[in-house]
CHARMM-style PDB file with segment names, atoms N, HN, CA, C and O in Angstrom:
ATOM      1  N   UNK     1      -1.308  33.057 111.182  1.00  0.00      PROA
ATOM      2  CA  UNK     1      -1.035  33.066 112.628  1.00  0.00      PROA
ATOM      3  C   UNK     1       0.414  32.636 112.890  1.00  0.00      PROA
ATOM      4  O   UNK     1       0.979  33.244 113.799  1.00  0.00      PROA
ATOM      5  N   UNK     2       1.234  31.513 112.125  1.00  0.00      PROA
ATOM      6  HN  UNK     2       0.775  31.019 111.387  1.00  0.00      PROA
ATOM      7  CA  UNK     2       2.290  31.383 112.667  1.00  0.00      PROA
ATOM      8  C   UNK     2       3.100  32.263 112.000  1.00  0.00      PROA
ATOM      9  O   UNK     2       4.206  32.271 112.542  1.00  0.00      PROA
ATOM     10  N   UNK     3       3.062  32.756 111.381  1.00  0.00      PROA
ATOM     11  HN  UNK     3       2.164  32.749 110.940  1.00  0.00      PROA
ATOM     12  CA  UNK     3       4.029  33.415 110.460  1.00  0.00      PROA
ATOM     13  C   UNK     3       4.169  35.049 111.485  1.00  0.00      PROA
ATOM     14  O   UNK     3       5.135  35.795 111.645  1.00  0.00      PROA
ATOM     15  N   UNK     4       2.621  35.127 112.066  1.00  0.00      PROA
ATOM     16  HN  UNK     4       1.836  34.521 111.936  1.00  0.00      PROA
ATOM     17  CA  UNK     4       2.826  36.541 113.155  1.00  0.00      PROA
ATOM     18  C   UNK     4       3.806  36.062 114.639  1.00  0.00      PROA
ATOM     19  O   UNK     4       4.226  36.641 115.640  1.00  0.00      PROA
ATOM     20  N   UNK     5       3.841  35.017 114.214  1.00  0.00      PROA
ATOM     21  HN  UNK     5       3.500  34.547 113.401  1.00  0.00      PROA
ATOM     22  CA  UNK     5       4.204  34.291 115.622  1.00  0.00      PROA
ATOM     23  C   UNK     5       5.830  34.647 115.367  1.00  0.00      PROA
ATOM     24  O   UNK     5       6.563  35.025 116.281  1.00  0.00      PROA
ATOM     25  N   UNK     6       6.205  34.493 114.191  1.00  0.00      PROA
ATOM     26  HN  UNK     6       5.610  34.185 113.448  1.00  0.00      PROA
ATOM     27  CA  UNK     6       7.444  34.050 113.957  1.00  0.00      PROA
ATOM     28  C   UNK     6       7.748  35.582 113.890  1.00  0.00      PROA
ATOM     29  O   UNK     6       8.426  35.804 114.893  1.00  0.00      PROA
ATOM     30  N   UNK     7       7.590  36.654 113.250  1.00  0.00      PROA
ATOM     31  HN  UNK     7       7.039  36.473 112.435  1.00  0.00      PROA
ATOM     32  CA  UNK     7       7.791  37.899 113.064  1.00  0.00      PROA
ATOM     33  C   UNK     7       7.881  38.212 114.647  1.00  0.00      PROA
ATOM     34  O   UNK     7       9.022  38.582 114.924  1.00  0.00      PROA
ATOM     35  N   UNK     8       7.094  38.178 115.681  1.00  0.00      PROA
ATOM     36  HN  UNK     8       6.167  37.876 115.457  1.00  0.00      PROA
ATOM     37  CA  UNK     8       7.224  38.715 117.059  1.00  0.00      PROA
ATOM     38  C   UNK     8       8.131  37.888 117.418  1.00  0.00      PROA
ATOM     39  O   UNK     8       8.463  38.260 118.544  1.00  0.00      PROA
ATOM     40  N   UNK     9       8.951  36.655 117.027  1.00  0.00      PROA
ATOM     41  HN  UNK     9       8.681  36.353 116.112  1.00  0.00      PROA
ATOM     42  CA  UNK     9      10.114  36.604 117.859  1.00  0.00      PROA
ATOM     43  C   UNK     9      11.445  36.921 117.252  1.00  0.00      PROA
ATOM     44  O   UNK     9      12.488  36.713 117.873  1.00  0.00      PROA
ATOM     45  N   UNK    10      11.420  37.447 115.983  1.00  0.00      PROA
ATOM     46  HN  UNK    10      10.573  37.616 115.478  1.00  0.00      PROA
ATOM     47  CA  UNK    10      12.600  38.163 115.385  1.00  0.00      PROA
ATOM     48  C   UNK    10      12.624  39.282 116.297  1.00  0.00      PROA
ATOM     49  O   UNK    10      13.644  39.570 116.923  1.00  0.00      PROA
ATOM     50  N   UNK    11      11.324  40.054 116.421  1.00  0.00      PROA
ATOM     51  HN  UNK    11      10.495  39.821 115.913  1.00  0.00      PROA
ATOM     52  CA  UNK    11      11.158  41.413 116.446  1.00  0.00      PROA
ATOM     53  C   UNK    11      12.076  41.412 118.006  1.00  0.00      PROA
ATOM     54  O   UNK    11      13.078  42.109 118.162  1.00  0.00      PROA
ATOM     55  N   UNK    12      11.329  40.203 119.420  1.00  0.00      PROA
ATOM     56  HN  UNK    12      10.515  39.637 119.293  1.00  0.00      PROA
ATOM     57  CA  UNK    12      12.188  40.305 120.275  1.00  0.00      PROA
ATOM     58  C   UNK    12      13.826  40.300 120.519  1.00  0.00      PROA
ATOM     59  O   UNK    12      14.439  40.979 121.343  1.00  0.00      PROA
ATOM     60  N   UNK    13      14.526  39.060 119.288  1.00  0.00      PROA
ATOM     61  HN  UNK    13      14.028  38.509 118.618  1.00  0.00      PROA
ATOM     62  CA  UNK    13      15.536  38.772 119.326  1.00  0.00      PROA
ATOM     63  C   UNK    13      15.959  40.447 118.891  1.00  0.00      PROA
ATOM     64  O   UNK    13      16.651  41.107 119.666  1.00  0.00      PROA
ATOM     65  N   UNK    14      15.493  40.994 117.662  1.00  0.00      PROA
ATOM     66  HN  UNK    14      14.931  40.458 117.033  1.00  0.00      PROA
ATOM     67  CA  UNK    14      16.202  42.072 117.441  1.00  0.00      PROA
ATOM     68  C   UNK    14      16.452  43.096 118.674  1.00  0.00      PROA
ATOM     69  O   UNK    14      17.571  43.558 118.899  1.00  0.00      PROA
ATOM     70  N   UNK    15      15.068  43.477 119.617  1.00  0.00      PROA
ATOM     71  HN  UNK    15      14.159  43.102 119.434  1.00  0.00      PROA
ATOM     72  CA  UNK    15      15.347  44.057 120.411  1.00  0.00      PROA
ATOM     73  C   UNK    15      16.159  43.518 122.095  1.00  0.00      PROA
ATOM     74  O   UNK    15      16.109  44.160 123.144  1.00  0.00      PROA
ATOM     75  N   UNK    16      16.864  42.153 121.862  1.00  0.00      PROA
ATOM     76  HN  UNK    16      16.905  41.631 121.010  1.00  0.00      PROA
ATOM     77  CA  UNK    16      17.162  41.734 122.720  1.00  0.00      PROA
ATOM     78  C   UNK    16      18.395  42.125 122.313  1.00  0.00      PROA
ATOM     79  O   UNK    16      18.824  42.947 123.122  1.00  0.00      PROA
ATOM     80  N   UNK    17      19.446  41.841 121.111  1.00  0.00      PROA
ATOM     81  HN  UNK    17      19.097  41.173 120.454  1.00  0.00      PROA
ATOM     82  CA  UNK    17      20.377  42.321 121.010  1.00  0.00      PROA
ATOM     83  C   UNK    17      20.428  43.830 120.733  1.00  0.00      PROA
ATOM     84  O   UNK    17      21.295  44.516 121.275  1.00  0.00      PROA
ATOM     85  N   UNK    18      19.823  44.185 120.180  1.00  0.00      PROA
ATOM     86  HN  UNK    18      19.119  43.628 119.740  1.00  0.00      PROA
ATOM     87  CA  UNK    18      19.902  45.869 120.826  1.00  0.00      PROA
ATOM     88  C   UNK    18      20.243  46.476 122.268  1.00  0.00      PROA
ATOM     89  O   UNK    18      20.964  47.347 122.753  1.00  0.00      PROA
ATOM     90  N   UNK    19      19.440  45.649 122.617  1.00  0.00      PROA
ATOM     91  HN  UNK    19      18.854  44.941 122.223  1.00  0.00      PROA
ATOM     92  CA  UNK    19      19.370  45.950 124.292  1.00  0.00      PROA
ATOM     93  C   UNK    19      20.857  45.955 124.334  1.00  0.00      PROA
ATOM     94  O   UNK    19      21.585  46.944 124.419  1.00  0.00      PROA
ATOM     95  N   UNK    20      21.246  44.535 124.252  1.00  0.00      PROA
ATOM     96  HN  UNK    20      20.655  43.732 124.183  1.00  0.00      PROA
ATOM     97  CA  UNK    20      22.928  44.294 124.551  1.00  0.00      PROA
ATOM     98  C   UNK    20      23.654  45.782 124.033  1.00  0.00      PROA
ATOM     99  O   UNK    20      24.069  46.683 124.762  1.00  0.00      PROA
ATOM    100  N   UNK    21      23.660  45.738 122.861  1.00  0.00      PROA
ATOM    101  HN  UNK    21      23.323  45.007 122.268  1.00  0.00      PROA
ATOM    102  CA  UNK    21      24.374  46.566 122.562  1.00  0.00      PROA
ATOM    103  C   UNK    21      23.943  48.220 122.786  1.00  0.00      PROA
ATOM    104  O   UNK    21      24.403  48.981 121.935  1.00  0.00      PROA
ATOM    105  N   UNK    22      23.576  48.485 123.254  1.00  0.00      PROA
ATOM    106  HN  UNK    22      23.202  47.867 123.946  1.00  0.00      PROA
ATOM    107  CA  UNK    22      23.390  49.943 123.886  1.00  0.00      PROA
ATOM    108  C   UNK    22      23.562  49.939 125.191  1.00  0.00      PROA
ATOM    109  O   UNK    22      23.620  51.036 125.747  1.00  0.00      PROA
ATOM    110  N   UNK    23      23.710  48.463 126.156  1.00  0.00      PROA
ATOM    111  HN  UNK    23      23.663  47.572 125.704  1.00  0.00      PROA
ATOM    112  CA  UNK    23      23.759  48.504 127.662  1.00  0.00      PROA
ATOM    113  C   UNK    23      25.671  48.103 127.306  1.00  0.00      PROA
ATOM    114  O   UNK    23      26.288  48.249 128.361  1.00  0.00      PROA
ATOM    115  N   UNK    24      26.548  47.701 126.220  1.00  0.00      PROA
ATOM    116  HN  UNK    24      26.047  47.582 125.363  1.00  0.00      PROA
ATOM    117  CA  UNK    24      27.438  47.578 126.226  1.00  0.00      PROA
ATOM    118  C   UNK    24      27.965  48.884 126.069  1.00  0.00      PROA
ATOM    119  O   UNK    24      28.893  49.164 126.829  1.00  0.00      PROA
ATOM    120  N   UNK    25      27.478  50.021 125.010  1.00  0.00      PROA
ATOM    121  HN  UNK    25      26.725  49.793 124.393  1.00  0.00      PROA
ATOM    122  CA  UNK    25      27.813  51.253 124.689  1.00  0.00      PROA
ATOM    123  C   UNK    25      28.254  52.170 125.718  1.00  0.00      PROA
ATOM    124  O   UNK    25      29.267  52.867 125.772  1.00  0.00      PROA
ATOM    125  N   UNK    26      26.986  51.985 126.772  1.00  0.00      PROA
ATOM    126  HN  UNK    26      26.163  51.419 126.728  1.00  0.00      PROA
ATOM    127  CA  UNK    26      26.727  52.932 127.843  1.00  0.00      PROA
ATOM    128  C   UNK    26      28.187  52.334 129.042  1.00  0.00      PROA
ATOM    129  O   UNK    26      28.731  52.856 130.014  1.00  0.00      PROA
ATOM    130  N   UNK    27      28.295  51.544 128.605  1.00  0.00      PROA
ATOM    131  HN  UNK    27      27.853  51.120 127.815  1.00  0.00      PROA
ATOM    132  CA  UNK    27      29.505  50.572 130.030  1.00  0.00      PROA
ATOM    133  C   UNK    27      30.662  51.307 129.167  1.00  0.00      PROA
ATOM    134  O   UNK    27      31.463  52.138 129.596  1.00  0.00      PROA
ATOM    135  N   UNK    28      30.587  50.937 128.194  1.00  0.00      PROA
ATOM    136  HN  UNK    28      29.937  50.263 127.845  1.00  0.00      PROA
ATOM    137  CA  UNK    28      32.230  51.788 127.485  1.00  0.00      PROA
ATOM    138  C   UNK    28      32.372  53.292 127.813  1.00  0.00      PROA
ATOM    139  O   UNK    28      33.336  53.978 128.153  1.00  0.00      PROA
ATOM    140  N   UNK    29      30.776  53.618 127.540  1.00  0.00      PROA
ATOM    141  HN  UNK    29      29.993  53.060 127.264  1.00  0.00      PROA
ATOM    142  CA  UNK    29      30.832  55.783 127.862  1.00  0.00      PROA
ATOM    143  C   UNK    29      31.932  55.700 129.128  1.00  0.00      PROA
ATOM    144  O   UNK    29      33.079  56.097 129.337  1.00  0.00      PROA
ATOM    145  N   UNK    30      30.794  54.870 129.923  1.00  0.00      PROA
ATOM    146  HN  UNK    30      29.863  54.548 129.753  1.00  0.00      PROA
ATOM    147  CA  UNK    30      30.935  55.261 131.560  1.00  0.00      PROA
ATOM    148  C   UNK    30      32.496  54.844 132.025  1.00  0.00      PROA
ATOM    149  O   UNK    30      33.103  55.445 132.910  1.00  0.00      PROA
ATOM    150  N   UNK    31      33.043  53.691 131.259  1.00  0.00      PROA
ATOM    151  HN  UNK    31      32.550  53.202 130.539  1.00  0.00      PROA
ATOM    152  CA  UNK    31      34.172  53.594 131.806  1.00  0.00      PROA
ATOM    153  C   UNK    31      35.214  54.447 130.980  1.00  0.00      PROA
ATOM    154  O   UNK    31      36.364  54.592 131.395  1.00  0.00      PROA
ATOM    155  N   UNK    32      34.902  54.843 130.145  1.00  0.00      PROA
ATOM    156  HN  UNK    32      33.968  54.725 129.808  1.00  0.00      PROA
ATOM    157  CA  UNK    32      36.064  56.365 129.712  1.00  0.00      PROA
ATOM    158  C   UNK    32      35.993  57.194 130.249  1.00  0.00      PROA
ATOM    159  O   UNK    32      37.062  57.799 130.341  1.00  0.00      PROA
ATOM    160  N   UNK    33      34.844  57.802 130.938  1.00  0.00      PROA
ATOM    161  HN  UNK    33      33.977  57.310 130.864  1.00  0.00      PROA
ATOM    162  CA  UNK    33      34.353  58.870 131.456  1.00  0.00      PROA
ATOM    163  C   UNK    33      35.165  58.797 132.750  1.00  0.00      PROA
ATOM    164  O   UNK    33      36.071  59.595 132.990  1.00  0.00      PROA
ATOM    165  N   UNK    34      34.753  57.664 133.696  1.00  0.00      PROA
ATOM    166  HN  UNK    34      34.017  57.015 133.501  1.00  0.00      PROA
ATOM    167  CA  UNK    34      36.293  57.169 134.832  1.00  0.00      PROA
ATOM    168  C   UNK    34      37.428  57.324 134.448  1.00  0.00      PROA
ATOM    169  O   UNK    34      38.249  57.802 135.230  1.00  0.00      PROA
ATOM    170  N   UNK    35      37.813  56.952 133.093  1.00  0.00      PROA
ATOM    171  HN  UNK    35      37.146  56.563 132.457  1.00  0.00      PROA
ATOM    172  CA  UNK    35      39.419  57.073 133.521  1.00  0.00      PROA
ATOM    173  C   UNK    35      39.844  58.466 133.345  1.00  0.00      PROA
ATOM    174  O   UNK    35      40.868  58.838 133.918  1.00  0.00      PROA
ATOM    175  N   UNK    36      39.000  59.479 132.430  1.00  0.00      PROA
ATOM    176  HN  UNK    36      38.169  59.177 131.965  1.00  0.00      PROA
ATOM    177  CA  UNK    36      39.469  60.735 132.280  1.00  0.00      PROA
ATOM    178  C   UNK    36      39.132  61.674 133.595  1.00  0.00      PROA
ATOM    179  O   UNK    36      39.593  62.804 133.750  1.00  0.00      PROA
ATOM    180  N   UNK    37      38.212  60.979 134.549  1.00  0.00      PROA
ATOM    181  HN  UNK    37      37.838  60.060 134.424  1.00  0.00      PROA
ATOM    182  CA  UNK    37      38.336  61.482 135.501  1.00  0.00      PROA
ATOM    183  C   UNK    37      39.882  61.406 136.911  1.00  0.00      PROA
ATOM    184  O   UNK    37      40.519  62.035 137.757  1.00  0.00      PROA
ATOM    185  N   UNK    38      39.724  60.339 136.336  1.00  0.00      PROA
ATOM    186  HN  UNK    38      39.207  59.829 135.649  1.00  0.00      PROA
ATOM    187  CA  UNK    38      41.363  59.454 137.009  1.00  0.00      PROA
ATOM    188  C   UNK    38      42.466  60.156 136.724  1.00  0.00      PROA
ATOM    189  O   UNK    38      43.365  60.459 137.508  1.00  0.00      PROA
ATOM    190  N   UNK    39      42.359  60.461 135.340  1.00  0.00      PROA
ATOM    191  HN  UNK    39      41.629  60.215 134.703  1.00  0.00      PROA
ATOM    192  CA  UNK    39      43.476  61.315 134.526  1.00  0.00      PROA
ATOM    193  C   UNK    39      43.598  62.948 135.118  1.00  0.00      PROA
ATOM    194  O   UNK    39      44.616  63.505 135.531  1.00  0.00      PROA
ATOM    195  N   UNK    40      42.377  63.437 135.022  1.00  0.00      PROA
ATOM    196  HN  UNK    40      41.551  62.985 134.686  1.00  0.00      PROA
ATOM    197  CA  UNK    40      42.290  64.827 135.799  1.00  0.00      PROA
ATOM    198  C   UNK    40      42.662  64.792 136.827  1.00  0.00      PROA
ATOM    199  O   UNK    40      43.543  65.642 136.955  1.00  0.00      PROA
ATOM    200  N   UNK    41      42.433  64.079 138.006  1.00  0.00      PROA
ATOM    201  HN  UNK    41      41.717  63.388 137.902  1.00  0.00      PROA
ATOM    202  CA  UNK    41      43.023  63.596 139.558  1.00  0.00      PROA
ATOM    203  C   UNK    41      44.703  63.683 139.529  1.00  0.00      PROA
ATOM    204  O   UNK    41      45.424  64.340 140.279  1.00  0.00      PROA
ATOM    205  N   UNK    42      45.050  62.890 138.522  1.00  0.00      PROA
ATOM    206  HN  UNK    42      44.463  62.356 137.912  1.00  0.00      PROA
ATOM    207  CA  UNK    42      46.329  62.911 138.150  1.00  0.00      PROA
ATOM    208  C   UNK    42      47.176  63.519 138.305  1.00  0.00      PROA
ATOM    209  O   UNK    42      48.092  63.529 139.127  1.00  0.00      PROA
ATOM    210  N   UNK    43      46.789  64.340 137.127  1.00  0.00      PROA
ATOM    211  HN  UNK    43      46.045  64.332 136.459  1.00  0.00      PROA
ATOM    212  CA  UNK    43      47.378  65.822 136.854  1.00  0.00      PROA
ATOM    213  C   UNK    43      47.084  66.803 137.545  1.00  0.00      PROA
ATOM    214  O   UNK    43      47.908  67.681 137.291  1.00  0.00      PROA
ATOM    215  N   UNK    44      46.249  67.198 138.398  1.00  0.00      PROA
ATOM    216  HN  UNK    44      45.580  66.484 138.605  1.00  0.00      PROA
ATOM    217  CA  UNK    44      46.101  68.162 139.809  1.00  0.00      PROA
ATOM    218  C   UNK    44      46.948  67.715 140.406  1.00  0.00      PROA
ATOM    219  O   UNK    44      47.680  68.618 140.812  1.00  0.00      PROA
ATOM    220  N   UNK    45      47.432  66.284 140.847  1.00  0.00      PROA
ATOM    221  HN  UNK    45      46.838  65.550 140.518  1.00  0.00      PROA
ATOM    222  CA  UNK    45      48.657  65.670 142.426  1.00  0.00      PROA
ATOM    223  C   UNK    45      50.107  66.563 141.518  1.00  0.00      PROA
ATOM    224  O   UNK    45      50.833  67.224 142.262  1.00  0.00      PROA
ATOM    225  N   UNK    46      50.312  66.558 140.654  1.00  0.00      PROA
ATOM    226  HN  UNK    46      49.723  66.021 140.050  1.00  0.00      PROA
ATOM    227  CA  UNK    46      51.727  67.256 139.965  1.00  0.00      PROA
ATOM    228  C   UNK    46      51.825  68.854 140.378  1.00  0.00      PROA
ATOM    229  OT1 UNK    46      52.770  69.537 139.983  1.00  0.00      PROA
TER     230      UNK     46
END
């Protein structure tokens, strides 16, 4: 019993930093995705 105990809170920690890091991934997409939109804006005002 404790040893299942202990396995379900790796299992959370693992999926807690996962979490992080795929909600960090998605913030990096999204903010490249802005600036190349910024960039296109750009270069249309020329």
């Amino acid at each position: 019993m404790e040893n299942k105990n202990k396995n379900e809170k790796i299992k959370m920690k693992k999926m807690l930093k996962n979490k992080k890091i795929t909600i960090r991934k998605k913030r990096l997409k999204r903010e490249k995705n802005e600036k190349e939109k910024k960039r296109e804006k750009d270069k249309k005002k020329d």
